[in-house]
C-alpha positions in Angstrom: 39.0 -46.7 -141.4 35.9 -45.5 -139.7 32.5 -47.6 -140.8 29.0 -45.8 -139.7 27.7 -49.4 -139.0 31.0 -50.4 -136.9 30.3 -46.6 -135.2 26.8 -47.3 -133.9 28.0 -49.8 -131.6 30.6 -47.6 -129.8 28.2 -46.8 -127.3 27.3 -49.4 -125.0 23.3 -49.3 -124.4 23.5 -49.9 -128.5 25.7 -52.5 -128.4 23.7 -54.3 -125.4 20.1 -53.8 -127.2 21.4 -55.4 -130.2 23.3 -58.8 -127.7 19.5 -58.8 -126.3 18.2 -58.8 -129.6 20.4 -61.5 -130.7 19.6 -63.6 -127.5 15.5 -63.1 -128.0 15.7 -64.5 -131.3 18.3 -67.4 -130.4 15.9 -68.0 -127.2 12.8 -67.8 -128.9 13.7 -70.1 -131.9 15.0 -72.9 -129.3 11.7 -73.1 -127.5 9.9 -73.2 -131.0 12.3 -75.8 -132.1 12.1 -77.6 -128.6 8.4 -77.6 -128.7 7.7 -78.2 -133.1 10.6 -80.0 -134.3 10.9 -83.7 -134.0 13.5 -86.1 -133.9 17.4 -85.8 -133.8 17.4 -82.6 -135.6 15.0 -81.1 -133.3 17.1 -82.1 -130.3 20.4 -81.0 -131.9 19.0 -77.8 -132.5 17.4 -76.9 -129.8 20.2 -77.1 -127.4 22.8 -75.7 -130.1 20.6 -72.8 -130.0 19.5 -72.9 -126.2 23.6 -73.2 -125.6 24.0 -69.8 -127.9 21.6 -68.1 -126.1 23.2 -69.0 -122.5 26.3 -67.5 -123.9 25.5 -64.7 -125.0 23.9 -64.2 -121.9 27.1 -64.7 -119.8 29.2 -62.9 -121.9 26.9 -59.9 -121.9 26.6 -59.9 -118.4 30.3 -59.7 -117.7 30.7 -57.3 -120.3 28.4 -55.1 -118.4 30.7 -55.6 -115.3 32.7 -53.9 -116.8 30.8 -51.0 -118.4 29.4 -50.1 -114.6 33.1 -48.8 -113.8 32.6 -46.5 -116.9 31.0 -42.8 -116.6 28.2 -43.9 -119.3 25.1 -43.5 -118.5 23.3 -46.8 -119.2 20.9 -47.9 -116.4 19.7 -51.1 -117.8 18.2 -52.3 -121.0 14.5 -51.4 -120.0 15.6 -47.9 -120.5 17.4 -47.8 -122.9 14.4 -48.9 -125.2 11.7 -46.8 -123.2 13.9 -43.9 -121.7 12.6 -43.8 -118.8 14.9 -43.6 -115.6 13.5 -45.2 -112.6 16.8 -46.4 -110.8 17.7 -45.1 -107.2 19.5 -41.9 -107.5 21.2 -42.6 -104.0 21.8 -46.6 -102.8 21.7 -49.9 -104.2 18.9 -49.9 -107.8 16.3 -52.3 -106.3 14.3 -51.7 -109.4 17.3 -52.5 -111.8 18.0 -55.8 -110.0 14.5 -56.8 -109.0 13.7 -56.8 -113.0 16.6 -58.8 -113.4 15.9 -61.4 -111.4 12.3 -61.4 -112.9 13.6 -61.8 -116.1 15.9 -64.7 -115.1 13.3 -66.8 -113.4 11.0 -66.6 -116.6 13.7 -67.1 -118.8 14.6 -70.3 -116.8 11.5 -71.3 -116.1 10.5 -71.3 -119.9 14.0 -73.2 -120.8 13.3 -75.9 -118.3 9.7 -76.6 -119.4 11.1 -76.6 -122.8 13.8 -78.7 -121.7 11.6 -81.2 -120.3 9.4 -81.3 -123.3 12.2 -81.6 -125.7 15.2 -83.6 -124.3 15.3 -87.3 -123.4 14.9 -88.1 -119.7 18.7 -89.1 -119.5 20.1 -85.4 -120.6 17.5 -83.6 -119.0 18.9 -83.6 -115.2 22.4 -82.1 -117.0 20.4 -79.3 -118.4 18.7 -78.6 -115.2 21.6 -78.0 -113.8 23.5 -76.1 -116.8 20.0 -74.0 -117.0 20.6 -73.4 -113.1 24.7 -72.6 -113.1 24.0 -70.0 -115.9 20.7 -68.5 -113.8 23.0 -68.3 -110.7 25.8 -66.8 -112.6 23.6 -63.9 -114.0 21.8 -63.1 -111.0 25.5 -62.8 -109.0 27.0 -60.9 -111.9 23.6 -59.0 -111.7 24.7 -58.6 -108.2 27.6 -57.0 -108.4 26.7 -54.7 -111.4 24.1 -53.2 -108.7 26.8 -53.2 -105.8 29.2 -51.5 -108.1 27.3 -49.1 -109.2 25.9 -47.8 -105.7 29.9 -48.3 -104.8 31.0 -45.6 -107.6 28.0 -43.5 -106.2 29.1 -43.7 -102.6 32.8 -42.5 -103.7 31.4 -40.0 -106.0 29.2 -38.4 -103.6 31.9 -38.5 -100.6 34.5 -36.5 -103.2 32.0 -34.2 -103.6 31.2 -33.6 -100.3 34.9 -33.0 -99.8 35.5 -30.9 -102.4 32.8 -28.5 -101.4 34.0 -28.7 -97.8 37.9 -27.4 -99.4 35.7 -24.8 -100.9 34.5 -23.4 -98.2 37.0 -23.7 -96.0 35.3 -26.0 -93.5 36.4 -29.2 -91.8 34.2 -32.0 -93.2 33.1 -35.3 -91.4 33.5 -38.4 -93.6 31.5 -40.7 -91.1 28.3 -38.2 -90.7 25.8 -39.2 -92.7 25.1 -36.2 -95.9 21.9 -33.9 -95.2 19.2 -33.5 -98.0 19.6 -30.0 -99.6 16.7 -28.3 -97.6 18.4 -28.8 -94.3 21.5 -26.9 -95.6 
């Protein structure tokens, strides 16, 4: 049984804009209940939904590890909401990974200021350090999402540059370096 709402998330830029959706909202309610709510109920809550948040954040970033083996064509959420395309065409996508560690250094700072505000000086060092593991884990997973990708572009580019060497009939050097399409 096919369902059109259960179809929408087949693709995986849909899927991930509606994770980072989910993870705004969890994110931005625990720094309003960290900072507004008082008493047990604010504390509970803010690191039930602080905790959410953090998972959601792993999980999506390993789910992405494995979408970058895929042939889609998802470059980061940035563009998938504004379409634009910025990322390196050849190499390792600074731009991708610089904006993702951008967004994990606001994101943490904002969690441990919140953190400090909200949680008892005897759990706050524990959340330092959970705030940091999961920052740490992103930015690796990050990483390799970036490595992976200029992998697959490396292997891609090399078969093609075999292929066209069959083609023609030519012997083909795998260690020269490719020339840019004007000097060929």
């Amino acid at each position: 049984m096919k369902l059109a709402h259960v179809s929408l998330l087949e693709d995986f830029g849909t899927r991930s804009l509606v994770v980072h959706g989910f993870m705004v909202l969890a994110f931005a309610n625990a720094v309003l209940v960290g900072l507004f709510v008082e008493g047990q109920i604010g504390l509970v809550s803010f690191v039930a939904l602080l905790n959410f948040t953090a998972g959601l954040w792993v999980a999506h970033s390993i789910h992405s590890l494995g979408n970058a083996t895929t042939d889609d064509e998802y470059t980061g959420i940035l563009n998938e909401l504004f379409d634009t395309n910025d990322g390196a065409e050849d190499g390792f996508d600074t731009g991708r990974f610089g904006r993702l560690l951008a967004l994990i250094a606001a994101v943490t700072a904002v969690a441990l200021l919140t953190s400090a505000q909200a949680l008892p000086g005897s759990i706050l060092p524990i959340a330092v350090v959970a705030v940091g593991a999961i920052a740490v884990v992103t930015a690796i997973t990050g990483f390799l999402i970036a490595m992976g990708a200029s992998y697959d572009d490396s292997q891609r580019q090399t078969a093609e540059r075999i292929e066209k060497a069959r083609t023609q009939g030519d012997s083909i050097d795998l260690e020269a370096e490719p020339r840019p399409a004007t000097e060929r």
